[in-house]
C-alpha positions as CSV (number, residue, x, y, z in Angstrom):
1,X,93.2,173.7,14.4
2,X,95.7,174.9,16.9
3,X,96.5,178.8,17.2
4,X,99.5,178.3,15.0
5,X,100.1,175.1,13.2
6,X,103.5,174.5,14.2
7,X,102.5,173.0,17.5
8,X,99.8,170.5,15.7
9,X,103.5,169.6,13.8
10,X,105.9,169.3,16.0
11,X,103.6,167.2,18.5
12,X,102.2,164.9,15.7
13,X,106.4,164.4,14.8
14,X,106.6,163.7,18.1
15,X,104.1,160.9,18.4
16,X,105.2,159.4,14.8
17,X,109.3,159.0,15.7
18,X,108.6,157.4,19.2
19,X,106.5,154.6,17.1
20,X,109.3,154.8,15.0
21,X,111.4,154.0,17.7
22,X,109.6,151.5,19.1
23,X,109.4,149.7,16.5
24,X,113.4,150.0,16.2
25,X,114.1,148.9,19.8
26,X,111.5,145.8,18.7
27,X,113.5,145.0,16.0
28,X,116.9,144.9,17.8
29,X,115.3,143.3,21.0
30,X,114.6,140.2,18.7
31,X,117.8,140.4,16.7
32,X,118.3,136.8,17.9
33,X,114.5,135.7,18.0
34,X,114.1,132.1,16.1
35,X,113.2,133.0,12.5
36,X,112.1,136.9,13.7
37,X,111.4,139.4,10.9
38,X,112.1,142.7,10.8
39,X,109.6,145.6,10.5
40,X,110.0,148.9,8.8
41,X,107.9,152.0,9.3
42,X,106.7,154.5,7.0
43,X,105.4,157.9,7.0
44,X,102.8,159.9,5.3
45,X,101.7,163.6,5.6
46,X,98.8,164.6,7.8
47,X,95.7,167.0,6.1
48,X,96.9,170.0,4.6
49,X,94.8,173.2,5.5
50,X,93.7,174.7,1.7
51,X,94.2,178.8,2.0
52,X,93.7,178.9,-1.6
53,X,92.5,176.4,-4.3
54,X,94.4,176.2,-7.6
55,X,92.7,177.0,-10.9
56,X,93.4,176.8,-14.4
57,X,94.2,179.4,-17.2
58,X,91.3,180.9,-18.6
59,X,92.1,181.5,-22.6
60,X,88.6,184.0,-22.7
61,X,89.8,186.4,-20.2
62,X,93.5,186.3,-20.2
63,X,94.0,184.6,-16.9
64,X,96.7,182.8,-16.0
65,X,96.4,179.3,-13.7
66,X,96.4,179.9,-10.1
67,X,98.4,177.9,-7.9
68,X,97.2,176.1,-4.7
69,X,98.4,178.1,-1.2
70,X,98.2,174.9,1.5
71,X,99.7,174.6,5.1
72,X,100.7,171.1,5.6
73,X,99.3,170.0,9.3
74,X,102.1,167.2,10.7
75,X,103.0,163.9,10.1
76,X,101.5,160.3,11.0
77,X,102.4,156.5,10.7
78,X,101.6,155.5,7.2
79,X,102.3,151.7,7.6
80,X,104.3,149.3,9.8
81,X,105.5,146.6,7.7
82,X,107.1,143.3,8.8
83,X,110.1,142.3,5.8
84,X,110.0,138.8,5.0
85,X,113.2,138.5,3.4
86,X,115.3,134.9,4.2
87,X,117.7,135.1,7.0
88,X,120.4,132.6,7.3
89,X,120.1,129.2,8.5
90,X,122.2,128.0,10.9
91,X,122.9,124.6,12.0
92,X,121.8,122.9,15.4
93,X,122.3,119.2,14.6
94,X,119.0,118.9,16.6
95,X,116.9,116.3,13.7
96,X,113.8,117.8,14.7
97,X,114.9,121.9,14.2
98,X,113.6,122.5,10.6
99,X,114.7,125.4,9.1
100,X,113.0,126.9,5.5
101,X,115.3,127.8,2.5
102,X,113.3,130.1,0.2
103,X,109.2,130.6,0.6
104,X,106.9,129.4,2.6
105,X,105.8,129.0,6.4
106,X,104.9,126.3,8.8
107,X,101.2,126.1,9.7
108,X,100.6,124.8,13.6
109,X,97.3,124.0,15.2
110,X,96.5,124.5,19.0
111,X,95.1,121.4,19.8
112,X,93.2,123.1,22.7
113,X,90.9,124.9,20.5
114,X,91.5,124.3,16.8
115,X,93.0,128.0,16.0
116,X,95.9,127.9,13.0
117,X,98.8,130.1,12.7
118,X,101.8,130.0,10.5
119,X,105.4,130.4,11.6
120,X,108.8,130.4,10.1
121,X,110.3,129.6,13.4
122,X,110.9,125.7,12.9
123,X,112.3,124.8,16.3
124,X,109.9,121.6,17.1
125,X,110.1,118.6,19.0
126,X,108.3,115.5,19.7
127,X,106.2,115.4,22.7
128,X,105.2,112.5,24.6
129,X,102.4,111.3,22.5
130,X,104.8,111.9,19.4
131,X,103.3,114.7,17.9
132,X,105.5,117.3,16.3
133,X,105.0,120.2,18.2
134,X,106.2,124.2,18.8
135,X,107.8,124.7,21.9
136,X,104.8,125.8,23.3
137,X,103.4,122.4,22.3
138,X,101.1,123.4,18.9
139,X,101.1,120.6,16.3
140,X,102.4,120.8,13.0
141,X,100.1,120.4,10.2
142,X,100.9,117.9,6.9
143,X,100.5,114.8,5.4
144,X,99.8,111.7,8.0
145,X,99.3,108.5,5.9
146,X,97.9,110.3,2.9
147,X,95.5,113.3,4.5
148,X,96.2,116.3,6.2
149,X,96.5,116.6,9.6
150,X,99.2,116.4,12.7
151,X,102.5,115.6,12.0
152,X,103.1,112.0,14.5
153,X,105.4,109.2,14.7
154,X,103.9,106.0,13.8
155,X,103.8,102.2,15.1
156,X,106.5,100.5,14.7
157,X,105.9,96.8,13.4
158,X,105.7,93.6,15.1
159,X,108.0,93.8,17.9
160,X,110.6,96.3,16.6
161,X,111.5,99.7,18.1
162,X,111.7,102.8,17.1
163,X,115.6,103.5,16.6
164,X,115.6,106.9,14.8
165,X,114.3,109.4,12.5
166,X,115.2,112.3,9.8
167,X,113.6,115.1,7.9
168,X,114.4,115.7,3.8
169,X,114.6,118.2,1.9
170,X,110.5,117.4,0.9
171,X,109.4,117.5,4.1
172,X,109.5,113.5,4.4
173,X,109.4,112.2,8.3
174,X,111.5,108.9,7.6
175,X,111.6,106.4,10.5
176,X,113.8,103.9,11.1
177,X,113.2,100.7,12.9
178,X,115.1,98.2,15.3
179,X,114.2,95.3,12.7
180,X,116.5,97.6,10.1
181,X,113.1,98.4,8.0
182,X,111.5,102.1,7.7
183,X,108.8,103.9,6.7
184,X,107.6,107.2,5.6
185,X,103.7,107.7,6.7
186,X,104.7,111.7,7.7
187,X,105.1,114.8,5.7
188,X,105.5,118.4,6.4
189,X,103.5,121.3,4.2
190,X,104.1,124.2,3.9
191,X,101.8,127.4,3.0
192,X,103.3,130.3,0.9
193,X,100.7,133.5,0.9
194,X,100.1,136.4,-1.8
195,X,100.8,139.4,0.4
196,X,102.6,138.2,3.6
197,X,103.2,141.6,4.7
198,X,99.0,141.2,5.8
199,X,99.7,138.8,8.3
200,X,99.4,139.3,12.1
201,X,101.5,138.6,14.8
202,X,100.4,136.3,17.7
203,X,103.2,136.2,19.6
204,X,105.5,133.7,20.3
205,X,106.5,133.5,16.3
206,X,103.7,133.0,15.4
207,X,101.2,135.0,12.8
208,X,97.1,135.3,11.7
209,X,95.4,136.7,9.6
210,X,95.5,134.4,6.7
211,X,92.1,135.5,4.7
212,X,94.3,139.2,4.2
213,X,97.3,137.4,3.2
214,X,95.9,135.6,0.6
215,X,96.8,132.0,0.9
216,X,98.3,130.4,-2.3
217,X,96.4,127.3,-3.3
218,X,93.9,128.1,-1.0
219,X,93.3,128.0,3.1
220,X,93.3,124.4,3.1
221,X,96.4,122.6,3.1
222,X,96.3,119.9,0.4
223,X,99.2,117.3,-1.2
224,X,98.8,118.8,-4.6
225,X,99.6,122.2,-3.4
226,X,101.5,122.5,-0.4
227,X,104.9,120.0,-0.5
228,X,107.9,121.5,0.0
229,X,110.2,122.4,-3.0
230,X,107.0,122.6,-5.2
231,X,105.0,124.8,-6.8
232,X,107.3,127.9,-5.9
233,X,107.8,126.7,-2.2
234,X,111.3,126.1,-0.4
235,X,112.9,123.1,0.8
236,X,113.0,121.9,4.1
237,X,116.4,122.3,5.6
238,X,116.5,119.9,8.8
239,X,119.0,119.9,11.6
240,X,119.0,123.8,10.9
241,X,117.2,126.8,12.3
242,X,116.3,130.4,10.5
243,X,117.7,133.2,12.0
244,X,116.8,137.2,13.0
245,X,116.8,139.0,9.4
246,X,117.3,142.1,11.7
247,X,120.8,143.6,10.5
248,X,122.1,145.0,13.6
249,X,124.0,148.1,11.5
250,X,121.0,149.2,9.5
251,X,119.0,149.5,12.7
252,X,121.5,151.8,14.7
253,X,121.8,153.8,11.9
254,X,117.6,154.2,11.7
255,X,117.7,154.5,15.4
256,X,119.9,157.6,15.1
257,X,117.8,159.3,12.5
258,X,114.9,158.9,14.4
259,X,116.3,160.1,17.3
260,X,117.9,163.2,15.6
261,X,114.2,163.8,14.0
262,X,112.8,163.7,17.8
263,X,114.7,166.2,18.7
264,X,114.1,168.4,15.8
265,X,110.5,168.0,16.9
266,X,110.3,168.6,19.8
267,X,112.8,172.0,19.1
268,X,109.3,172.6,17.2
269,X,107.3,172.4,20.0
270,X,109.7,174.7,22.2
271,X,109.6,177.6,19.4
272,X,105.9,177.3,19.5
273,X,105.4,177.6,23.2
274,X,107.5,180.5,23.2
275,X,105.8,182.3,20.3
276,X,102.0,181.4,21.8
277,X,103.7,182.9,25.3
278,X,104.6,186.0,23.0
279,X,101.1,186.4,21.8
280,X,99.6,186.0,25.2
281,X,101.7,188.8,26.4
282,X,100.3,191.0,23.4
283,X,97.1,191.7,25.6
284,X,99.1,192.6,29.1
């Protein structure tokens, strides 16, 4: 414990409002990030130093309860919370951008080493082997011909071509063939979790962590519990893309409470230097 507890305060203030702020400046740095959500923080009081314990009233000898005497120490970070609320969809014409109205996230494999993450951000494309990939080229996990697996474009028959292809609202891959037949063989899952707020961020829109979250119908995607605009799940939106739930006005108005709390804090810190320079000087 510090010679007077105000310092301990103000410098623990100080170290909780720059998180604060980071993660503010985070949050309006991605204010146009593909499907980004925004995080709060919270705070919680640090260990209060007990100069007296309470007690209660004593009917034998008259007493009457005793109230505690504590000396709170500072501040910290209680929690830093991403908010998965929807943000709007807005329309790209692109077939392949897939955007999510209501619950539920994408889940992409790295084909590299088998690691799954899920994602909100639905801006894919099909690569040259016709896999539906992320922009950094993960594939995107449903139904292929009945199991799960990668998302891919299949053979068109006899000696007709491919001519073109759109997403529905279920998550159906419809092809459409030079010969004026199509087929369906593709579908995209989706995987809704119990407490998304336990999910990780990887980078690049991307999030872990699913055994915290608490995937619904279990970690393994299946057709009786993962198609789109089932079982409490949204609908697949294609030719559209999620945006930033960041609100641009909310965050400036955070960013100057934090700021003004800073610099209450570190006011804090100033009185106590001045008052441990007083107490020094006691002694000369």
């Amino acid at each position: 414990m510090s010679l007077i507890g105000t310092l301990t305060s103000g410098v623990s203030a100080l170290k909780s409002f720059t998180k604060d702020l980071e993660v503010i400046g985070n949050n309006i740095a991605n204010v146009n990030t593909t499907a980004y959500k925004g995080s709060t923080t919270s705070f919680e009081d640090s260990f209060s130093n007990t100069l007296r314990s309470s007690a209660s009233s004593n009917a034998g000898t008259g007493s009457s309860n005793i109230s505690a005497i504590q000396v709170g120490s500072g501040v910290q970070i209680g929690a830093i919370q991403a908010r998965f609320t929807q943000g709007s969809l807005s329309s790209t014409g692109v077939s392949t951008d897939l955007g999510v109205s209501g619950t539920g996230f994408f889940r992409v494999v790295n084909p590299a080493d088998g690691s799954a993450f899920a994602t909100r951000a639905g801006d894919f494309r099909f690569d040259d082997n016709g896999y539906l990939v992320t922009t950094n080229g993960y594939r995107v996990q449903g139904l292929k011909g009945g199991s799960v697996g990668d998302i891919k474009l299949g053979t068109p028959p006899g000696t007709s071509q491919l001519q073109s292809y759109s997403f529905d609202r279920q998550g159906n891959l419809v092809e459409f063939y030079s010969d004026g037949s199509s087929a369906t063989n593709n579908q995209v899952l989706l995987q809704s979790f119990r407490d998304p707020s336990a999910l990780q961020r990887a980078g690049d829109n991307l999030f872990t962590g699913f055994d915290a979250a608490g995937p619904v119908g279990g970690a393994t995607l299946s057709a009786s519990n993962n198609k789109p605009g089932s079982n409490g799940l949204g609908s697949i939106e294609s030719g559209t893309l999620e945006l930033s739930n960041v609100d641009l006005t909310e965050q400036f108005a955070n960013m100057i409470s934090a700021q003004r709390s800073f610099q209450a804090s570190s006011r804090v810190v100033t009185v106590s230097d001045s008052v441990l320079e007083e107490i020094v000087n006691l002694k000369r």
